[in-house]
N, C-alpha and C positions, 0 to 999 in steps of 0.2 A: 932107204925109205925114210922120210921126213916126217917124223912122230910128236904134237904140239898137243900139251895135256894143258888144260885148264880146270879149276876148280873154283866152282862161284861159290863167295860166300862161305870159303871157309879155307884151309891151306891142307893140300892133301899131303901125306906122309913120306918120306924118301920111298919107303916099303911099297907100299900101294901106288906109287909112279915106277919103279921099277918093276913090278908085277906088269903091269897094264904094259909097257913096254916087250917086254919079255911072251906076251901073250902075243901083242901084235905083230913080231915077228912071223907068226905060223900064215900071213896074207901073204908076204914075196911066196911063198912056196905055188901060191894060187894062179900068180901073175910075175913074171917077169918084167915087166915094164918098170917106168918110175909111178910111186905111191907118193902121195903126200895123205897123213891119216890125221885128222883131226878129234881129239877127247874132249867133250864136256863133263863133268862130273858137278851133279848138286843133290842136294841134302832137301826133300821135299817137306817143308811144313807140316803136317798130317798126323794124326794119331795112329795110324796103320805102321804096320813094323816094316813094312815094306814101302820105307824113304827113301833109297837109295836111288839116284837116277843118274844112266851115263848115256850119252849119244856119243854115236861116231860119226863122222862126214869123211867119206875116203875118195880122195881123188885120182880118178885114173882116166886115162889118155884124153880129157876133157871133160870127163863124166863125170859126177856130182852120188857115190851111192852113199843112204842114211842109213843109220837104223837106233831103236832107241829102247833099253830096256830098264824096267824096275822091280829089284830085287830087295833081301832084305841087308843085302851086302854087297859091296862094289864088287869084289871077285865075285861073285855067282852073276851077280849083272852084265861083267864085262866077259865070262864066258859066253853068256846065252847070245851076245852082242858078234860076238866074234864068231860065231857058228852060223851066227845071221849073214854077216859079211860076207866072209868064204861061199856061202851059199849063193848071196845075189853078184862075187863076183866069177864064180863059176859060171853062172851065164852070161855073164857081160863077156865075157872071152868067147865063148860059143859062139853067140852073134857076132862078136869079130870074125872069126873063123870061119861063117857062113856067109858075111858078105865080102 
């Protein structure tokens, strides 16, 4: 799996890309195919303690799945992100399997 983390706007830490790394691992378990997973990570403007924002863009067998969440922390983020994933790529396997 092909894992491309970006950080806009600020330089994320060895720590917090080998996390997010390490997290996205648990998708092959989902899908055997080739992944290519795409990170955003940025730092929202806001007076709310919950600035944290991370999107994913996972590519699979042509498919485009997103999902985007904000927390007050990039790991509680890129959990809820990653449970979102497994979730919409559980059914994208389905519909293979049913057509």
């Amino acid at each position: 799996m092909k894992i491309d983390i970006q950080s806009i706007h600020f330089d994320a830490d060895q720590k917090l890309i080998e996390f997010i790394k390490a997290k996205s691992e648990k998708l092959k378990h989902f899908y055997h195919g080739h992944l290519d997973l795409m990170v955003f990570l940025r730092l929202e403007k806001s007076k709310e303690h919950e600035n944290k924002l991370i999107e994913m863009k996972l590519m699979v067998n042509g498919q485009v799945l997103f999902v985007e969440h904000q927390s007050k922390t990039f790991e509680s983020a890129l959990d809820m992100a990653i449970d979102s994933l497994v979730s919409q790529l559980k059914k994208f396997k389905e519909k293979l399997q049913q057509s």
